[in-house]
Each structure stands twice: as structure tokens, then as C-alpha cells.
N, CA, C and O atoms as a DFTB+ gen file, in Angstrom:
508 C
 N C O
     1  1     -41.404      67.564      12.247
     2  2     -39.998      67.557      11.920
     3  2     -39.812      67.016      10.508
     4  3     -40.437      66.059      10.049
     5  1     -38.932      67.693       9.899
     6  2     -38.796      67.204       8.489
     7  2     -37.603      66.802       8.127
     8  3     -36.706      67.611       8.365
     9  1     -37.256      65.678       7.559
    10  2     -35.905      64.891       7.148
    11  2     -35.519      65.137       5.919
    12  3     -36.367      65.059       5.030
    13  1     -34.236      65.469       5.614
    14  2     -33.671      65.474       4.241
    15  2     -33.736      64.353       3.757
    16  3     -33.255      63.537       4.543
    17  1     -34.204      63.770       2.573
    18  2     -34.100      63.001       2.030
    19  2     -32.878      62.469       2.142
    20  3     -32.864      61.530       2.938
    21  1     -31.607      62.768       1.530
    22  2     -30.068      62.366       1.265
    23  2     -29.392      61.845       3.268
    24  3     -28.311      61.409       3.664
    25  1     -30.656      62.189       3.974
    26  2     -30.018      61.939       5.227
    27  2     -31.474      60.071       5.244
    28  3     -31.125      59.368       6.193
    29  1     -31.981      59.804       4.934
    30  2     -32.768      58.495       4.800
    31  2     -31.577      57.463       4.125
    32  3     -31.493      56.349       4.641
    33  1     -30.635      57.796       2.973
    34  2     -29.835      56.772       2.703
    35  2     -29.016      55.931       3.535
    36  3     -28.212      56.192       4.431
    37  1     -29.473      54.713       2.949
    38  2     -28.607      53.696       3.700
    39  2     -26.962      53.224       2.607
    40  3     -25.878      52.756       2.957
    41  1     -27.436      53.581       1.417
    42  2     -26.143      53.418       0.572
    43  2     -25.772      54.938       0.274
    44  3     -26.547      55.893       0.234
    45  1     -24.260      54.926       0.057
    46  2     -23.573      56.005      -0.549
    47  2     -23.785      55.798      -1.946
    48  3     -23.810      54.668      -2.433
    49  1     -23.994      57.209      -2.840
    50  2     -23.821      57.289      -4.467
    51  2     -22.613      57.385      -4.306
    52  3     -21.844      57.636      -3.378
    53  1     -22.534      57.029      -5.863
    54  2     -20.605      57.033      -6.114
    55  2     -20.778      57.360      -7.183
    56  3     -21.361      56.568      -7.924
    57  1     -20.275      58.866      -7.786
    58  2     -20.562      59.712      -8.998
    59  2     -19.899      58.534     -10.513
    60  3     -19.038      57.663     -10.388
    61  1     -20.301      58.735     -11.220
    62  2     -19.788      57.531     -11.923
    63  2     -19.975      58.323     -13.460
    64  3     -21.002      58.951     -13.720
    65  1     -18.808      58.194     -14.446
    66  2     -19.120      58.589     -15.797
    67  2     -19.013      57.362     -16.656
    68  3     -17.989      56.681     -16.708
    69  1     -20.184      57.090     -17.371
    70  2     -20.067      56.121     -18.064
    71  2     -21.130      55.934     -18.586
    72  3     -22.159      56.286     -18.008
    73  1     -21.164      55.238     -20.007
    74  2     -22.333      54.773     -21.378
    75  2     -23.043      53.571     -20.535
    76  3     -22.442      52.759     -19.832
    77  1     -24.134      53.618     -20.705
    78  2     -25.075      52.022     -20.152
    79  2     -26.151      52.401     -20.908
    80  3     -26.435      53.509     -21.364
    81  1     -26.898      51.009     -21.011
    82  2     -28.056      50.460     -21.357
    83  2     -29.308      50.560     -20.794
    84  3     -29.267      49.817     -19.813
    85  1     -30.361      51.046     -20.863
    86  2     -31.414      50.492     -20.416
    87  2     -32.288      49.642     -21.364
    88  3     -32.698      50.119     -22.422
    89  1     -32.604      48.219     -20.930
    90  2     -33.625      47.566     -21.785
    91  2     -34.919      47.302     -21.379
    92  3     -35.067      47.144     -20.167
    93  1     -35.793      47.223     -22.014
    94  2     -37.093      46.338     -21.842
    95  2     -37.922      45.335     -22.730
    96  3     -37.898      45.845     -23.850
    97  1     -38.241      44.817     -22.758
    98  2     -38.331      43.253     -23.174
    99  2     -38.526      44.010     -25.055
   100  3     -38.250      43.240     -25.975
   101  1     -38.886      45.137     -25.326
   102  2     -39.268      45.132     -26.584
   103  2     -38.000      46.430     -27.154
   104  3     -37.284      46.454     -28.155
   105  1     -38.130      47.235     -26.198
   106  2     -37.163      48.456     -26.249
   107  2     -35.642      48.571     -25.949
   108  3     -35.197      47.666     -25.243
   109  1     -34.686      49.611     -26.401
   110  2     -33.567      49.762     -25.445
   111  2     -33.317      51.139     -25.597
   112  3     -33.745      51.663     -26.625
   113  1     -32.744      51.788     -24.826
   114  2     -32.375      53.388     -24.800
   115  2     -30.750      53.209     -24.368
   116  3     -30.218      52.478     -23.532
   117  1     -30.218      54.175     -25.284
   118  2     -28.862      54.522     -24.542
   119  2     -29.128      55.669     -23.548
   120  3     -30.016      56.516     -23.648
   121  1     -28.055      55.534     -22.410
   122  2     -27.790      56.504     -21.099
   123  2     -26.542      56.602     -20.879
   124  3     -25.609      55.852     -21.167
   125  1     -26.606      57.982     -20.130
   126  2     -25.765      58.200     -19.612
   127  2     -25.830      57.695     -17.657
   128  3     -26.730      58.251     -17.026
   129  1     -25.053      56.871     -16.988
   130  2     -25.020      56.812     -15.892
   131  2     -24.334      57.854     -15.396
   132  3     -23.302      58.209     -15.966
   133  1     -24.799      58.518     -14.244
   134  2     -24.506      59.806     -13.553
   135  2     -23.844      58.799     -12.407
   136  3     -22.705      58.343     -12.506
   137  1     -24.839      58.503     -11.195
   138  2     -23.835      57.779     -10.033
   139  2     -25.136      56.334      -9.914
   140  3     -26.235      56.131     -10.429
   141  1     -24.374      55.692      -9.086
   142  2     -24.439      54.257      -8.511
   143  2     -24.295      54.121      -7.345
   144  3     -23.331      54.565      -6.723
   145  1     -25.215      53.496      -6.868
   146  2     -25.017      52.513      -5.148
   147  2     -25.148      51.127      -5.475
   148  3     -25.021      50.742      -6.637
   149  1     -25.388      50.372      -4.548
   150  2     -25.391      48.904      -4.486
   151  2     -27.011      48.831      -4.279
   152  3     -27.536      47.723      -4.386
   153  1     -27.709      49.812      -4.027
   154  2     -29.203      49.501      -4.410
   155  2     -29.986      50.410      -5.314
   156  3     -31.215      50.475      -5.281
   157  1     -29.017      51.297      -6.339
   158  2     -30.006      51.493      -7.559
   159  2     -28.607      52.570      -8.126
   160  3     -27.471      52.672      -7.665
   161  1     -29.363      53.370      -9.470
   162  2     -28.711      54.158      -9.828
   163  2     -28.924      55.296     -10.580
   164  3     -30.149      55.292     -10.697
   165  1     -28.389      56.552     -11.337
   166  2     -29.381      57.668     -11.842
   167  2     -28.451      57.627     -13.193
   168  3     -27.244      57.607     -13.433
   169  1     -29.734      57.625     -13.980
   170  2     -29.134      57.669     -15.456
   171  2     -29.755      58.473     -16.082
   172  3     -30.953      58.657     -15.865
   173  1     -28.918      59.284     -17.213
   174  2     -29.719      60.525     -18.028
   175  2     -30.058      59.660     -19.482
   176  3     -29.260      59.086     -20.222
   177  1     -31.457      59.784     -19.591
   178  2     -31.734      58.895     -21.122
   179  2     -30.988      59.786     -22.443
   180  3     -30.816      60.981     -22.203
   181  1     -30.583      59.334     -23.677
   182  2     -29.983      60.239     -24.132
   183  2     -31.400      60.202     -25.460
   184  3     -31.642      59.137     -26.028
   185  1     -32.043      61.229     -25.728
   186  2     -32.891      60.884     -26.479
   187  2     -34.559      61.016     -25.975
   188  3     -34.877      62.098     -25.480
   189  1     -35.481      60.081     -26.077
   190  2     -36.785      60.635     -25.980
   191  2     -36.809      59.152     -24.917
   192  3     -36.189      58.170     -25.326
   193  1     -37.373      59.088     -23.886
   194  2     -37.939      58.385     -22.933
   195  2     -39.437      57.932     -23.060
   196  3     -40.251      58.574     -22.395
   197  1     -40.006      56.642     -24.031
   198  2     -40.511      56.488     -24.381
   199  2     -41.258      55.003     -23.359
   200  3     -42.313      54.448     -23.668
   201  1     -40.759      54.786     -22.668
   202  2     -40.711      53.246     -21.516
   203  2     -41.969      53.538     -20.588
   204  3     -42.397      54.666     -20.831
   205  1     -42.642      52.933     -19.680
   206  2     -43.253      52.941     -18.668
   207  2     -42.521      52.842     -17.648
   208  3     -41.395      52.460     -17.968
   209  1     -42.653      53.025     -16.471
   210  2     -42.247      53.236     -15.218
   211  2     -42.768      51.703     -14.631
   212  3     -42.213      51.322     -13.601
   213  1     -43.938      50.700     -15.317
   214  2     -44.047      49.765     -14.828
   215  2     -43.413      48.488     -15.698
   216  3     -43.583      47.280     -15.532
   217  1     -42.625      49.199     -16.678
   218  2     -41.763      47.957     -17.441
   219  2     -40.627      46.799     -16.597
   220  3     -40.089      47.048     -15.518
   221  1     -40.560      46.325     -16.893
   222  2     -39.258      45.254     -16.384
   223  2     -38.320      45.884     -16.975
   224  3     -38.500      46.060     -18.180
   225  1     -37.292      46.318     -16.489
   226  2     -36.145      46.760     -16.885
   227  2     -35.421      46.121     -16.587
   228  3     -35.719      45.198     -15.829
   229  1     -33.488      46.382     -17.252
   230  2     -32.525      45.992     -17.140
   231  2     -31.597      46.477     -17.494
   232  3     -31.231      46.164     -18.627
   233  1     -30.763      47.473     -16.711
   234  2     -29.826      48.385     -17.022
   235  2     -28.307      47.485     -17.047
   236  3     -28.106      46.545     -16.278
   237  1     -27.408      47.909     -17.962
   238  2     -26.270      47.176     -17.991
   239  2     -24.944      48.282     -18.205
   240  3     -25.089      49.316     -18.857
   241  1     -24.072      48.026     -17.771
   242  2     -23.220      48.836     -17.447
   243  2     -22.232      48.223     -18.396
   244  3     -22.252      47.004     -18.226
   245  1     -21.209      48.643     -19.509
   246  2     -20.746      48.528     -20.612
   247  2     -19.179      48.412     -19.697
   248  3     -18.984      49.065     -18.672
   249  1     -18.252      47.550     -20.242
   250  2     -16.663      47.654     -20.477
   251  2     -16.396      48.106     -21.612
   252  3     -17.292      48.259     -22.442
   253  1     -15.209      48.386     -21.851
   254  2     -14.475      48.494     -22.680
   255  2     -14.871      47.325     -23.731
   256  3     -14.880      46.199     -23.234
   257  1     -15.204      47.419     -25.131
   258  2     -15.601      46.370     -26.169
   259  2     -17.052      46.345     -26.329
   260  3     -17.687      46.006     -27.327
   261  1     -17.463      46.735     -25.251
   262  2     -18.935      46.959     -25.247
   263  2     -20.242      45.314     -24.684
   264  3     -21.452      45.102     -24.774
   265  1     -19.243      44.689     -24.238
   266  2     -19.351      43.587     -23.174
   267  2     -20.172      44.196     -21.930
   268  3     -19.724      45.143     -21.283
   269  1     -21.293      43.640     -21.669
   270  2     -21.937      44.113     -20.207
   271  2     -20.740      43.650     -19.284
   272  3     -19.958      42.729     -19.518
   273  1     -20.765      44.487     -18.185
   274  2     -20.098      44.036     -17.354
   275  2     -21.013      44.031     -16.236
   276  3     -20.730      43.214     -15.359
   277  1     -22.087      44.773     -16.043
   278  2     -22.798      44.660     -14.878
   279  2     -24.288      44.586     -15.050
   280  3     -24.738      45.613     -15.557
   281  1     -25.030      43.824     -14.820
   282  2     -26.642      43.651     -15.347
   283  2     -27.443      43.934     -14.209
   284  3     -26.885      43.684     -13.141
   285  1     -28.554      44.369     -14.144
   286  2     -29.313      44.570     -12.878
   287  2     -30.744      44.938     -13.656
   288  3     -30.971      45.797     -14.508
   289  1     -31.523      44.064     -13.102
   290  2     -32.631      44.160     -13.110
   291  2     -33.222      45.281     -12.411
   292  3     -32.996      45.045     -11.224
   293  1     -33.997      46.616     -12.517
   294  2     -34.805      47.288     -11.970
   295  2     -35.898      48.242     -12.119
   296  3     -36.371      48.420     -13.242
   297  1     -36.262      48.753     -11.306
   298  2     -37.452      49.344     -11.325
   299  2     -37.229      51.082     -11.837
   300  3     -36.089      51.545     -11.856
   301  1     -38.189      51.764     -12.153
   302  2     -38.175      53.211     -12.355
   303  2     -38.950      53.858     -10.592
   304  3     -39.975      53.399     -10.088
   305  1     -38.400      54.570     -10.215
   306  2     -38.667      55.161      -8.554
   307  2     -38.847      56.526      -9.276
   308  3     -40.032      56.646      -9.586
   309  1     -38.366      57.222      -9.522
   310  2     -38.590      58.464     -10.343
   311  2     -38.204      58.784     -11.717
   312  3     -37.523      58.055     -12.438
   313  1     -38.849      60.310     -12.135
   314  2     -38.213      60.591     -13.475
   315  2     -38.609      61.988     -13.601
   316  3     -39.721      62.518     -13.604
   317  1     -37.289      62.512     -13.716
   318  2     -37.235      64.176     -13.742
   319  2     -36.472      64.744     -15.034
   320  3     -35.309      64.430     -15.284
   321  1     -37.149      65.513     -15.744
   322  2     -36.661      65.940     -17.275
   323  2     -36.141      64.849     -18.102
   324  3     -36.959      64.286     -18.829
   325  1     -34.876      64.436     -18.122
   326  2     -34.221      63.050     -18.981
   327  2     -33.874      61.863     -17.682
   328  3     -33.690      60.656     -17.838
   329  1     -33.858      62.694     -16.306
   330  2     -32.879      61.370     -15.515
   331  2     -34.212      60.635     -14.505
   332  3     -35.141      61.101     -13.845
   333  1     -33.783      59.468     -14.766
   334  2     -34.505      58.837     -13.879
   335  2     -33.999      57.577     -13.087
   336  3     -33.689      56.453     -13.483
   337  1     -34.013      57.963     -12.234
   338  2     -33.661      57.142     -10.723
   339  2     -34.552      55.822     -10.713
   340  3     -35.759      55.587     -10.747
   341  1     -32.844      54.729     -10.622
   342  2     -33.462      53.260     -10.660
   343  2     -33.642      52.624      -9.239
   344  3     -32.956      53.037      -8.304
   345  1     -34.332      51.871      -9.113
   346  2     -34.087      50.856      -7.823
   347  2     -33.533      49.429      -7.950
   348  3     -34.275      48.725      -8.636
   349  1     -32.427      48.794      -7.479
   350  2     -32.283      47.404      -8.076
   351  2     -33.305      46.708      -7.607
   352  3     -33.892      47.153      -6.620
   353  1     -33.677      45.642      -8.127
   354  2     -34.283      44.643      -8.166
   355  2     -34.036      43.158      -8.059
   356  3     -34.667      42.231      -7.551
   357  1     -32.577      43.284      -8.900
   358  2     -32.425      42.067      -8.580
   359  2     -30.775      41.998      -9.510
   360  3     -30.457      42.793     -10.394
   361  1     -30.016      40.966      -9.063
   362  2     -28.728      41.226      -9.469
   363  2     -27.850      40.197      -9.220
   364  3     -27.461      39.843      -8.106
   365  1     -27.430      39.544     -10.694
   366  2     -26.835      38.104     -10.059
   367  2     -25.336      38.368      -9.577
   368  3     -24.963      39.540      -9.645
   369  1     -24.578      37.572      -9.175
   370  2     -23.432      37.035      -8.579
   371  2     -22.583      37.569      -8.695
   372  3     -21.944      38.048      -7.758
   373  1     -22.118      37.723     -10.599
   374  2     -20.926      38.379     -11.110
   375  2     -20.929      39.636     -11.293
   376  3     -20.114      40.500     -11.612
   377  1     -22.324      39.551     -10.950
   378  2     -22.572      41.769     -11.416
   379  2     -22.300      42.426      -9.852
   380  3     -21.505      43.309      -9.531
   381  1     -23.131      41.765      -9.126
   382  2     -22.459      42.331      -7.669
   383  2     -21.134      41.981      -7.522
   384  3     -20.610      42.955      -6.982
   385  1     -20.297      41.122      -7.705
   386  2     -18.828      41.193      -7.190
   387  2     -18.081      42.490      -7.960
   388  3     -17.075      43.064      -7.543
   389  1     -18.750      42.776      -9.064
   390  2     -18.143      44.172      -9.825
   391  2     -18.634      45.150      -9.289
   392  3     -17.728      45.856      -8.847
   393  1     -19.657      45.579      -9.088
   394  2     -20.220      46.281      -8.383
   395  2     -19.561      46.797      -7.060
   396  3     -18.784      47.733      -6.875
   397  1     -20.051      45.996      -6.301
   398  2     -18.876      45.442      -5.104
   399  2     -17.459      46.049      -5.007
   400  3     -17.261      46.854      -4.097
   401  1     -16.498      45.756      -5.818
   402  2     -15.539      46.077      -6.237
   403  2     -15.554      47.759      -6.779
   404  3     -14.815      48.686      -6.447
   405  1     -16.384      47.732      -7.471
   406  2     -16.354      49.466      -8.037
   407  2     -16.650      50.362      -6.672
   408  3     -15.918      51.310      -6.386
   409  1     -17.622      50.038      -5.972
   410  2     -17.748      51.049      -4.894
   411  2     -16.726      50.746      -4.037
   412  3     -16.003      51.698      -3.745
   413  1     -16.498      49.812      -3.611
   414  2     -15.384      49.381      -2.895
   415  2     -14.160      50.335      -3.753
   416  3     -13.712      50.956      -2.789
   417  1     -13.699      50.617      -4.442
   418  2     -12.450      51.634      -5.317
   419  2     -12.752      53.317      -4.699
   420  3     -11.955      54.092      -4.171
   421  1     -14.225      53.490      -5.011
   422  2     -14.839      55.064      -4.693
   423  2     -14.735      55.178      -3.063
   424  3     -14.166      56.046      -2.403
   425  1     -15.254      54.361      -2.751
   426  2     -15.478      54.575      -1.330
   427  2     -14.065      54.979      -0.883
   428  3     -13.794      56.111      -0.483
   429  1     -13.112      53.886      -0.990
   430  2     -11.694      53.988      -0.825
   431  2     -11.629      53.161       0.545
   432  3     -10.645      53.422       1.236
   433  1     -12.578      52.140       1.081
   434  2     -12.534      51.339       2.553
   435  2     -13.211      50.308       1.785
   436  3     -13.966      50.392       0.816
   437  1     -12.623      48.994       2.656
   438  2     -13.183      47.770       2.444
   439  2     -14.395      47.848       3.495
   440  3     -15.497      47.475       3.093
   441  1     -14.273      48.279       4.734
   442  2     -14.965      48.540       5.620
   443  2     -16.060      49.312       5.620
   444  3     -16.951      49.087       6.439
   445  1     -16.157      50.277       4.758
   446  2     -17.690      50.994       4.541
   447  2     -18.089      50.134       3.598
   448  3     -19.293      49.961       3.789
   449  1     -17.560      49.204       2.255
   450  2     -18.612      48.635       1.988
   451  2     -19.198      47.438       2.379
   452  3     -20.304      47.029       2.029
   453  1     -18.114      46.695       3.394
   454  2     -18.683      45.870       3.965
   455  2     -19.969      46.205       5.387
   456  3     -20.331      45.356       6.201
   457  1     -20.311      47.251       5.345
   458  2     -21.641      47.740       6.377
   459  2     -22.344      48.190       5.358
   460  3     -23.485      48.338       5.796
   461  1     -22.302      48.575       3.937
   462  2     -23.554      48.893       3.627
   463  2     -24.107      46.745       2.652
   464  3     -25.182      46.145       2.639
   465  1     -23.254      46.514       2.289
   466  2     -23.191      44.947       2.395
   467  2     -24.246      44.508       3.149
   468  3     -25.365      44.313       2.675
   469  1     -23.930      44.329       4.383
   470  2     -24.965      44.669       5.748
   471  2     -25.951      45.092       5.932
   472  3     -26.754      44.320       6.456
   473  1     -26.281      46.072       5.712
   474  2     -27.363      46.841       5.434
   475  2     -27.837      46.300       4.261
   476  3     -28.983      45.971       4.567
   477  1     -27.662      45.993       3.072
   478  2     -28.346      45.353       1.554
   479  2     -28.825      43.973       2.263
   480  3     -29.996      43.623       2.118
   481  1     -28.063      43.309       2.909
   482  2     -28.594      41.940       3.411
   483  2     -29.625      42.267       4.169
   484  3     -30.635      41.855       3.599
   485  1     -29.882      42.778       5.125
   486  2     -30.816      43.211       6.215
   487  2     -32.034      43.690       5.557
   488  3     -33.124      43.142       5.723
   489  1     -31.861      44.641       4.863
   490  2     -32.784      45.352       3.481
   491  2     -33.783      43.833       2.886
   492  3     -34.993      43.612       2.827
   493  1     -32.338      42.883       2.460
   494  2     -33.505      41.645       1.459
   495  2     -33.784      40.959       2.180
   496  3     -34.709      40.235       1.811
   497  1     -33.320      40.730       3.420
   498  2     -34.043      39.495       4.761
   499  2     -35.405      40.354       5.074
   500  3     -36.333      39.545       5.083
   501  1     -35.764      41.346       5.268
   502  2     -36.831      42.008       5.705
   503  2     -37.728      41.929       4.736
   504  3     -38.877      41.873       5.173
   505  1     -37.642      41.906       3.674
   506  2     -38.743      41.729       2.513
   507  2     -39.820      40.592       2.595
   508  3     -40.656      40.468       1.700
């Protein structure tokens, strides 16, 4: 029996248009973010993808002024032509309550994101 991939998710994407960052301790690339969950996200590099897949990364999600508003540490899981699919890693306090808040807007329920919430906790207790 074979499973669709998109049927294994435990988080919803939430299509997202917007400029972000990817860094690594020596490098940075501008992207385009395509969509976002609360455990990773897909960004199109704009330019030549020059990084390892085993770098420390840190993608940041820009406001208005050009202020991070959302930081997340993560990993590279794939990479297809320019886009490559992040995994979070790790993500402090103020970036998840935005976060949080942004899917919480897409979703349009306090209640679906409080179960995938749930599910992210369950996810990092099992580790």
C-alpha cells in the first residue's frame, strides 16, 4: 500500500508571499518564501544556491523595515531546482507567538491551531 506523502502531514502549509533570509554562519541568500507550517517551510533561493544541506541555518522572515520578525533555526530536508524545503529546528518564544498568530489568521480557527500546537508538543516530547 502506498501513502501520499501530503496525507503523512501533521501540520497544514499556509501559502505565504513574502522576502526572507536564509543565513549561515559565513553566507546569506535572499528567498522567496512560498508557504509555512509551524514545523518548517519552502523557500525559492533567488540566485545560485551555493550552501550545504549540512550547514546550520537560519531563516528569518522580514516585516515591514526589514526587522526580522520571525527567526528559526533549520535544517535543509530537500532541494529541487531553486526551492528547498526547511525543517525547523529550533525557534525561540517571540518567533513562535508570530508564527502562531500567522497560521492562526490562515487557518481562520483558534482550534486547528491549537491541535497542531499539540501535535508540535508531542513531536518534541518524543525526541
Amino acid at each position: 500500500m502506498t501513502t501520499n506523502f501530503k496525507e503523512q502531514r501533521h501540520f497544514r502549509r499556509i501559502p505565504f508571499d513574502s522576502e526572507v533570509t536564509l543565513k549561515s554562519d559565513t553566507q546569506q541568500w535572499p528567498c522567496h518564501l512560498i508557504d509555512i507550517s509551524l514545523q518548517g517551510a519552502l523557500v525559492e533561493i533567488k540566485g545560485q544556491w551555493d550552501g550545504s544541506s549540512s550547514d546550520q541555518l537560519t531563516l528569518e522572515i522580514l516585516q515591514s523595515g526589514n526587522e526580522a520578525l520571525i527567526h528559526m533555526d533549520v535544517s535543509i530536508r530537500h532541494k529541487k531546482d531553486n526551492c528547498l524545503g526547511m525543517e525547523v529546528k529550533h525557534i525561540d518564544l517571540e518567533s513562535i507567538s508570530h508564527l502562531k498568530r500567522l497560521v492562526e489568521l490562515n487557518l481562520g480557527s483558534s482550534d486547528a491551531i491549537n491541535r497542531e500546537l499539540t501535535e508540535l508538543g508531542k513531536q518534541m516530547t518524543s525526541v
